[in-house]
C-alpha positions as CSV (number, residue, x, y, z in Angstrom):
1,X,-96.1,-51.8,16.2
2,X,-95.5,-48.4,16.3
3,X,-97.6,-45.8,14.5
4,X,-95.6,-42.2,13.1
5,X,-96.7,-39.3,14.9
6,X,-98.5,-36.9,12.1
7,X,-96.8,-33.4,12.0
8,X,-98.1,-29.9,12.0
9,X,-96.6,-27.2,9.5
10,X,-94.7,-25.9,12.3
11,X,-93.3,-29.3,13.4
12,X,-91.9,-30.2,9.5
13,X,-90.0,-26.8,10.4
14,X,-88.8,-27.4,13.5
15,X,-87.8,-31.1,12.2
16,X,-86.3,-29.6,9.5
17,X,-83.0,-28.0,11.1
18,X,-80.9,-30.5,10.0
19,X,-80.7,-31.7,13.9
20,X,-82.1,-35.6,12.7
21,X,-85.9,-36.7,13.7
22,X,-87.5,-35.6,16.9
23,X,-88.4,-37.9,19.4
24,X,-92.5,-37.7,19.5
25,X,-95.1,-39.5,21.6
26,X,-98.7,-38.9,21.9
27,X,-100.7,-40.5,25.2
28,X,-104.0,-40.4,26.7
29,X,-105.0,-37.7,29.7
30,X,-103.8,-40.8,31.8
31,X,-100.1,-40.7,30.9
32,X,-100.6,-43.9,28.8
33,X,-98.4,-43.9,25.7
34,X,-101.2,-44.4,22.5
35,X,-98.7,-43.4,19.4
36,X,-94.8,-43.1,18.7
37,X,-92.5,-42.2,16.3
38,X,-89.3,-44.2,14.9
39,X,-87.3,-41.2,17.0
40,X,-88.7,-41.8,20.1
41,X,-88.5,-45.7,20.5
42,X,-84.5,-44.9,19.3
43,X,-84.0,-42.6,22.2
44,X,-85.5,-45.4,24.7
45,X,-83.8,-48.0,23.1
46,X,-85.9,-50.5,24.4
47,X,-87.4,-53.7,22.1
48,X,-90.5,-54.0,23.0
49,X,-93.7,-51.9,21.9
50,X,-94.8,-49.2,24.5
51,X,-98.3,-49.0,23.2
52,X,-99.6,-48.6,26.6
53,X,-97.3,-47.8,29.0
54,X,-96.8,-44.9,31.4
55,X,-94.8,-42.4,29.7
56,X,-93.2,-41.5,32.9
57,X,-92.0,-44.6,33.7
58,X,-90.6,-45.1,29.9
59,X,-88.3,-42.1,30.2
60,X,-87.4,-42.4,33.7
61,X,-83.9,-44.2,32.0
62,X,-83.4,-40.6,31.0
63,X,-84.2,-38.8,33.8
64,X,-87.1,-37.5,32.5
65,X,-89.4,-38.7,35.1
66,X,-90.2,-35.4,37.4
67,X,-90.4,-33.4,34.3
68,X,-92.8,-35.3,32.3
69,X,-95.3,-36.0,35.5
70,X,-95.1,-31.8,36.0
71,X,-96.2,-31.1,32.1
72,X,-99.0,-33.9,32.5
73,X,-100.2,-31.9,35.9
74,X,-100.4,-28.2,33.9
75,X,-102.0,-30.1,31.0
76,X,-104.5,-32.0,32.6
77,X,-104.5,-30.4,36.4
78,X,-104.5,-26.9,35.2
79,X,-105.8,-27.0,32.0
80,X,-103.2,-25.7,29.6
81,X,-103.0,-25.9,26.2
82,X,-99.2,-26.0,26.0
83,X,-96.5,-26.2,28.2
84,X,-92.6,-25.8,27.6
85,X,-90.3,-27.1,30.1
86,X,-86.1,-27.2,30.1
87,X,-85.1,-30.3,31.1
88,X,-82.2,-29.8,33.3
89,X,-79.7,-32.3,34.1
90,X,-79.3,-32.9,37.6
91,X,-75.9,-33.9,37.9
92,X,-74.4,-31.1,35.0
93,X,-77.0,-28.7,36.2
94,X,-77.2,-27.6,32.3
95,X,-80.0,-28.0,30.2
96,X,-80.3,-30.8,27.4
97,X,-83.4,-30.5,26.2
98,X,-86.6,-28.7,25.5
99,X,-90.4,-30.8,26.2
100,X,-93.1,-29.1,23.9
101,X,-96.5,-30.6,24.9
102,X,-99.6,-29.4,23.4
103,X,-103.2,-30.5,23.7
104,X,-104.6,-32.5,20.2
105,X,-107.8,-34.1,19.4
106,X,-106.1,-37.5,19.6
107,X,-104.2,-36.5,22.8
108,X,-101.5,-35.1,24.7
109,X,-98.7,-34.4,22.2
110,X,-94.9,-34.4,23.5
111,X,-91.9,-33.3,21.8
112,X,-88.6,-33.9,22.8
113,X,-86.3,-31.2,21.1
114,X,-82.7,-31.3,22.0
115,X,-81.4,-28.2,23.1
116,X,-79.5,-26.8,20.0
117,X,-82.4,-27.0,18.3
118,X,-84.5,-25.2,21.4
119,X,-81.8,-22.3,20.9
120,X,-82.1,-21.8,17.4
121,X,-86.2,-21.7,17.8
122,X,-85.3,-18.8,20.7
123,X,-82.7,-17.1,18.8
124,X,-85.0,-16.8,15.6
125,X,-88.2,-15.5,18.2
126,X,-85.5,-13.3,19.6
127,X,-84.6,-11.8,16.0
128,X,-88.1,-11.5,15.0
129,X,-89.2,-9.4,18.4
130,X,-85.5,-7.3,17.5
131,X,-87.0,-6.0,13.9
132,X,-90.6,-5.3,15.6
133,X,-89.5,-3.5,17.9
134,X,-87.0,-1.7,15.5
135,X,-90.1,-0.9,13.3
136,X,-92.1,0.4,15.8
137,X,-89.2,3.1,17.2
138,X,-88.9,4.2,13.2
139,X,-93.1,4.0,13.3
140,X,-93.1,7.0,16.3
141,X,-90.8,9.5,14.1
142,X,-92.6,8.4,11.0
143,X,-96.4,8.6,12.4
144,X,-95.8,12.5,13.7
145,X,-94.6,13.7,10.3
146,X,-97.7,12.2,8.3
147,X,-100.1,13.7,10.8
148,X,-98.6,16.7,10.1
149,X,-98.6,16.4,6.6
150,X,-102.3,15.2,6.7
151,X,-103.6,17.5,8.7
152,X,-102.7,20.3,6.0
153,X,-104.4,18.0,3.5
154,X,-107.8,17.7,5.6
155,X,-107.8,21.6,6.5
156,X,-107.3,22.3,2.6
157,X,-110.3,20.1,1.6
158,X,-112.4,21.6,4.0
159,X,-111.9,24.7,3.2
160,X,-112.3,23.8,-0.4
161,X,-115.7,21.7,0.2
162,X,-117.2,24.5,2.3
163,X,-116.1,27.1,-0.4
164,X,-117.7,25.3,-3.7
165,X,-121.3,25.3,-4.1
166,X,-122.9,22.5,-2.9
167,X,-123.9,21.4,-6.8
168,X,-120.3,21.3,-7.5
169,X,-118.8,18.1,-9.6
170,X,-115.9,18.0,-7.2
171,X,-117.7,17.9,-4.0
172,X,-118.3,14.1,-4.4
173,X,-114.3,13.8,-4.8
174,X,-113.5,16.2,-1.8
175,X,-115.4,14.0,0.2
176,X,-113.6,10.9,-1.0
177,X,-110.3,13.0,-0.2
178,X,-111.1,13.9,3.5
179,X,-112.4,10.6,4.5
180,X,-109.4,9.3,3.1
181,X,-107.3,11.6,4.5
182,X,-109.1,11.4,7.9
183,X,-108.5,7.2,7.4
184,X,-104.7,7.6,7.1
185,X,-104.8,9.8,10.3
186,X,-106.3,6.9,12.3
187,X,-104.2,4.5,10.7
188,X,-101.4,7.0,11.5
189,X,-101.9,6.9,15.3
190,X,-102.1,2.9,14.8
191,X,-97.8,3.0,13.3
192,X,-96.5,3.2,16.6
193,X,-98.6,-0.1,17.8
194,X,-96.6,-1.7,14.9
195,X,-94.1,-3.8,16.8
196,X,-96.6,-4.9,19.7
197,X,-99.9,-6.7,21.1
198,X,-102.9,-4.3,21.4
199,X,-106.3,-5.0,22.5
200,X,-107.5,-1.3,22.1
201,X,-109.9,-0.5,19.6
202,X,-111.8,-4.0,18.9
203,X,-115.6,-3.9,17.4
204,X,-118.1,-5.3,15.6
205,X,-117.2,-5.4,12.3
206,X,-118.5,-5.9,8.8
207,X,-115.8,-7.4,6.6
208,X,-117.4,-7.1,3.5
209,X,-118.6,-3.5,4.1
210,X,-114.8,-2.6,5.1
211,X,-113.2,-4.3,2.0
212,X,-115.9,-2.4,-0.3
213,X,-114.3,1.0,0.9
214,X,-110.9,-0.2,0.3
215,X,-111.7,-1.4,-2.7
216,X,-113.3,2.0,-3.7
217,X,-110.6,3.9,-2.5
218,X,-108.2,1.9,-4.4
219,X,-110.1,1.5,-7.7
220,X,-109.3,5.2,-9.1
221,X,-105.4,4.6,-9.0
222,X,-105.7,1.5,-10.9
223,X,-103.7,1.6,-14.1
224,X,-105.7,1.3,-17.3
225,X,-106.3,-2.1,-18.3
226,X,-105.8,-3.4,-14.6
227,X,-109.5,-4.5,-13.4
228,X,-110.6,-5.7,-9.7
229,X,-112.5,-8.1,-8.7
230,X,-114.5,-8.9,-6.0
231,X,-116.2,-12.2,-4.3
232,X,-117.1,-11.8,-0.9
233,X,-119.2,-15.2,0.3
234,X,-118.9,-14.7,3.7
235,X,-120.8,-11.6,5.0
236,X,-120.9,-12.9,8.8
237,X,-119.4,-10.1,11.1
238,X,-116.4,-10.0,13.3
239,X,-114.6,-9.3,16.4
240,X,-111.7,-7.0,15.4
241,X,-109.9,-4.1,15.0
242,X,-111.1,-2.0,12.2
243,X,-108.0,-0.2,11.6
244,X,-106.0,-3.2,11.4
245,X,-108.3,-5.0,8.7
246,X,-108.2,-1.9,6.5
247,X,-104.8,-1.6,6.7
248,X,-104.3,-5.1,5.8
249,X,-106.7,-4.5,2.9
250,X,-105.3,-1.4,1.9
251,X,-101.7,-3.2,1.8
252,X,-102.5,-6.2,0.0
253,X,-104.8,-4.1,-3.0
254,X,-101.7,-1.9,-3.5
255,X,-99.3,-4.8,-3.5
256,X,-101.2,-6.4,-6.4
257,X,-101.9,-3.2,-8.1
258,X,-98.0,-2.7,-8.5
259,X,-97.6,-6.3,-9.3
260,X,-100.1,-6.0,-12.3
261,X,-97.7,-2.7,-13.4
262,X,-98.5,-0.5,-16.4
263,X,-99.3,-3.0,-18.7
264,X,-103.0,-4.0,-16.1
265,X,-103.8,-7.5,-15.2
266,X,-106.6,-8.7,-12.8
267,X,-106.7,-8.4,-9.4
268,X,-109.4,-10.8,-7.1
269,X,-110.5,-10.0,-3.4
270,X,-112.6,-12.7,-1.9
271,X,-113.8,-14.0,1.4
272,X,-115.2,-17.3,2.6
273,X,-115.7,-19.2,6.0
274,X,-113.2,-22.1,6.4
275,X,-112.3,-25.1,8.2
276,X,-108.7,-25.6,9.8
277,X,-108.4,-28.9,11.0
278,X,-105.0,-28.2,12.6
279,X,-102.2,-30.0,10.2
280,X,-103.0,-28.2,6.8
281,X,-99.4,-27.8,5.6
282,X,-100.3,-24.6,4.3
283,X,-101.0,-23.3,8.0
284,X,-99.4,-22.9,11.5
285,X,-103.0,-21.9,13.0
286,X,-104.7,-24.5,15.3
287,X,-107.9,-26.8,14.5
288,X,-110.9,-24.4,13.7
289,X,-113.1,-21.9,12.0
290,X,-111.9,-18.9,10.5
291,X,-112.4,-15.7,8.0
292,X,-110.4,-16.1,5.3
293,X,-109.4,-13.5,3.1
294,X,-107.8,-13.7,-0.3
295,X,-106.1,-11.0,-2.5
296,X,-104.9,-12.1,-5.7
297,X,-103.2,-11.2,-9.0
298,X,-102.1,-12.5,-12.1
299,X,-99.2,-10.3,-11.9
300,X,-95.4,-11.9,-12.3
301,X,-95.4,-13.7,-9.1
302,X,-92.6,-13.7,-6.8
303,X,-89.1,-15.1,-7.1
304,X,-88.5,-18.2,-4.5
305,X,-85.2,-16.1,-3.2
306,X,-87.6,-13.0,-2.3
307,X,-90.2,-15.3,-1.0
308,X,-87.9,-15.6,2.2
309,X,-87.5,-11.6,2.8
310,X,-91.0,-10.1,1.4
311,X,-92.5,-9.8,5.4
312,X,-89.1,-8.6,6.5
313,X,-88.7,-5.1,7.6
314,X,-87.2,-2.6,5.3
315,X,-87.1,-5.4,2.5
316,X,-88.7,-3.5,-0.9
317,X,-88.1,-4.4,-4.8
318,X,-89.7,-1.1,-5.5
319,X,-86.8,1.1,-5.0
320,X,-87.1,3.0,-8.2
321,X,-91.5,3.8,-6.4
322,X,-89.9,4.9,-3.5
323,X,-90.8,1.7,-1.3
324,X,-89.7,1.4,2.3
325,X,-90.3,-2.4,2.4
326,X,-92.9,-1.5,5.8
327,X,-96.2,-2.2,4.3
328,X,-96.1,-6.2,4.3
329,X,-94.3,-5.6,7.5
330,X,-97.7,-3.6,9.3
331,X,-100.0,-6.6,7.6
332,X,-98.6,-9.2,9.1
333,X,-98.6,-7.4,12.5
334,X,-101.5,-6.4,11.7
335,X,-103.0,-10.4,11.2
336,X,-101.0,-11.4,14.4
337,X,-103.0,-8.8,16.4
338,X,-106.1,-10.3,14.9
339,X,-105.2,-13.5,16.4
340,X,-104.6,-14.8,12.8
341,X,-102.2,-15.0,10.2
342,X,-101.0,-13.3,7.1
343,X,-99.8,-16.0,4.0
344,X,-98.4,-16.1,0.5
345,X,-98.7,-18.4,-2.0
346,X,-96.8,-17.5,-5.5
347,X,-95.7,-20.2,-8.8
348,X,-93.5,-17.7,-10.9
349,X,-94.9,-16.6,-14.3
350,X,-98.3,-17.3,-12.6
351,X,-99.3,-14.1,-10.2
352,X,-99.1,-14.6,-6.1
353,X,-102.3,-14.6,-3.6
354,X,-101.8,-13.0,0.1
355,X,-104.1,-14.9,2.5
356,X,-105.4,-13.4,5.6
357,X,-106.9,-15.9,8.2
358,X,-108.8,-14.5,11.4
359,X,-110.2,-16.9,14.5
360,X,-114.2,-17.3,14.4
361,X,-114.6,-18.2,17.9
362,X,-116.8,-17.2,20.8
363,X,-115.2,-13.3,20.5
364,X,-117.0,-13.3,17.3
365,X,-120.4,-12.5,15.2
366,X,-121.3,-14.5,12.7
C-alpha cells in the first residue's frame, strides 16, 4: 500500500495553485520506487503496488523513460542536489511538464509538475528578479545623494570634535554621530548591491557584538515608555557580511520601534542556534543548523491583507513618516545574500516577530 509523500513548505505552495495534487515519488539511489503519493499511482493508472519497482520503467507508458534515467545520472553520477528537466514531447515537440528532483534523507525525491504550473513558478521568479532589479537601478541614484549628504554630516562632526575640549560632555555623542554616520556611508555603498548576489565583503563575525551596536544606536530614538530587550544565547561567530547583518538589524529595530508608536511597548532581540530538519512548515530552508535571529514587538501586529505586500518594493503604511516601503525590501536581500532567509510571523492585536535564519555550515565559526 502506498505511503503519502510528506511535503516541504515550498511543496504545499506549489500544490496549492489550484492545478489538483502533484504526482510524487520517492526511490532509492538505485532507481527503485520506496514511497508514492495518491497522484502518482493516478497518473500511472496501473493496479498494482509499485513498492519496488524501477521508476523508469513505471513511467516509460508516459514517455518519461530518457528523462527520468538522465535526472537519476546528475543525481547520483554527478552528484547534484537538484535537477530540473522539461519534459518534451517527442511527437508535439512542446513541453508538458516540469521533473523537480531533489536529494532527501529518505531519498531521491521526484515531482512531476505539469507545465502550467512550471510557468506560473517561472513567471512569479521572473517578477521577483523584475522588482530587484528595479530597486537596485533606484538604489545607484539614491546611494550618491546620501553620500553626499553624509559626507557634510561627518566633516561637520569632525570639525566639531576636534574643536571642543577633549573634557567636553558632547564628545561622547560626536563620536556616536560619526561612527554612525561613517556606518550609513558603508551601508550606502552596499544600496546598489540591492537587487543581486555578492560575495564581496564576507568575515568573521560576532553576532552578538554587532546586534549590541545596533541596539545602542537605536536605543536613544526610542519613544518614552518603549523599552528593548535583549537575549542573545548564541554567541558562536559567523561567516558573513557585516554590512548586511547590520542592515538587517538596523531594519528590523526601527520596524518595531514604529510599530510600538508614541504610546511605547516592548521590543525583544534574541539569538539562538537551531535545528532545521527540512519540512518545518514555517521554513523553505533545507535540513540543518542555523543562527536564528528574532526581533519582536508587542506592537499592533500586521493585517493578513498587508502580510502579502510588507517585503514588496515600494510597499509602506508609513506614508504620513515619509516611508519608501525599501527597508524590508534591503533585509530580505540582505538574508538571501547570507544564504538564509528573512520571516514574519504576526496574530493581529498581538505584535509581529521578523525572523532572520543564516546557514551554520563548514563557511562558519562557531
Amino acid at each position: 500500500m502506498s505511503e503519502r509523500v510528506s511535503m516541504t513548505h515550498q511543496d504545499e505552495r506549489e500544490s496549492n495553485l489550484g492545478l489538483g495534487a502533484i504526482a510524487e515519488v520517492i526511490v532509492d539511489p538505485s532507481g527503485r520506487i520506496q514511497r508514492y503519493n495518491a497522484a502518482f499511482a493516478e497518473a500511472i493508472a496501473v493496479a498494482e503496488a509499485l513498492d519496488g519497482k524501477d521508476l523508469d520503467a513505471v513511467v516509460s507508458c508516459l514517455g518519461l523513460a530518457d528523462d527520468v534515467a538522465g535526472v537519476m545520472a546528475k543525481l547520483v553520477d554527478e552528484g547534484a542536489d537538484e535537477v530540473l528537466v522539461d519534459a518534451v514531447d517527442a511527437n508535439t515537440g512542446f513541453c508538458d511538464l516540469t521533473i523537480r528532483a531533489t536529494k532527501r534523507e529518505e531519498g531521491l525525491a521526484f515531482r512531476f509538475l505539469p507545465r502550467l504550473q512550471s510557468l506560473r513558478h517561472r513567471q512569479r521568479r521572473q517578477h521577483a528578479e523584475e522588482l530587484a532589479a528595479s530597486v537596485a537601478q533606484l538604489a545607484g541614484g539614491v546611494a550618491h545623494d546620501f553620500n553626499n549628504l553624509l559626507t557634510g554630516i561627518i566633516g561637520l562632526a569632525s570639525f566639531l570634535n576636534a574643536e571642543l575640549p577633549s573634557e567636553s560632555e558632547y564628545q561622547e555623542d560626536l563620536r556616536d554621530i560619526l561612527q554612525a554616520a561613517k556606518k550609513a556611508t558603508r551601508l550606502a555603498r552596499k544600496l546598489t548591491s540591492l537587487g543581486r548576489e555578492s560575495s564581496d565583503g564576507e568575515a568573521i563575525v560576532d553576532p552578538s557584538r554587532v546586534i549590541q551596536e545596533v541596539v545602542h544606536l537605536v536605543e536613544p530614538s526610542l519613544p518614552a515608555g518603549c523599552e528593548l530587550f535583549t537575549e542573545l544565547e548564541w554567541d558562536g561567530l559567523l561567516q558573513a557580511d557585516p554590512l548586511a547583518l547590520e542592515r538587517i538589524v538596523l531594519n528590523l529595530l526601527l520596524n518595531a520601534r514604529d510599530a510600538c508608536g508614541a504610546d511605547g511597548g516592548n521590543i525583544t532581540v534574541s539569538t539562538r542556534r537551531v535545528l532545521l530538519e527540512g519540512d518545518d512548515k514555517t521554513s523553505c530552508l533545507p535540513a540543518g543548523e542555523y543562527f536564528e535571529l528574532a526581533v519582536g514587538d508587542d506592537g499592533p501586529g500586521i493585517p493578513p491583507e498587508q502580510m502579502l505586500h510588507i517585503f514588496r518594493p515600494y510597499y509602506t503604511t508609513k506614508h504620513d513618516s515619509g516611508g519608501e516601503g525599501l527597508g524590508l525590501t534591503a533585509s530580505r536581500a540582505s538574508a538571501e545574500q547570507l544564504r538564509g532567509e528573512l520571516v514574519v510571523d504576526s496574530i493581529p492585536g498581538n505584535g509581529a516577530c521578523f525572523t532572520l535564519r543564516v546557514p551554520l555550515d563548514g563557511s562558519n565559526v562557531d
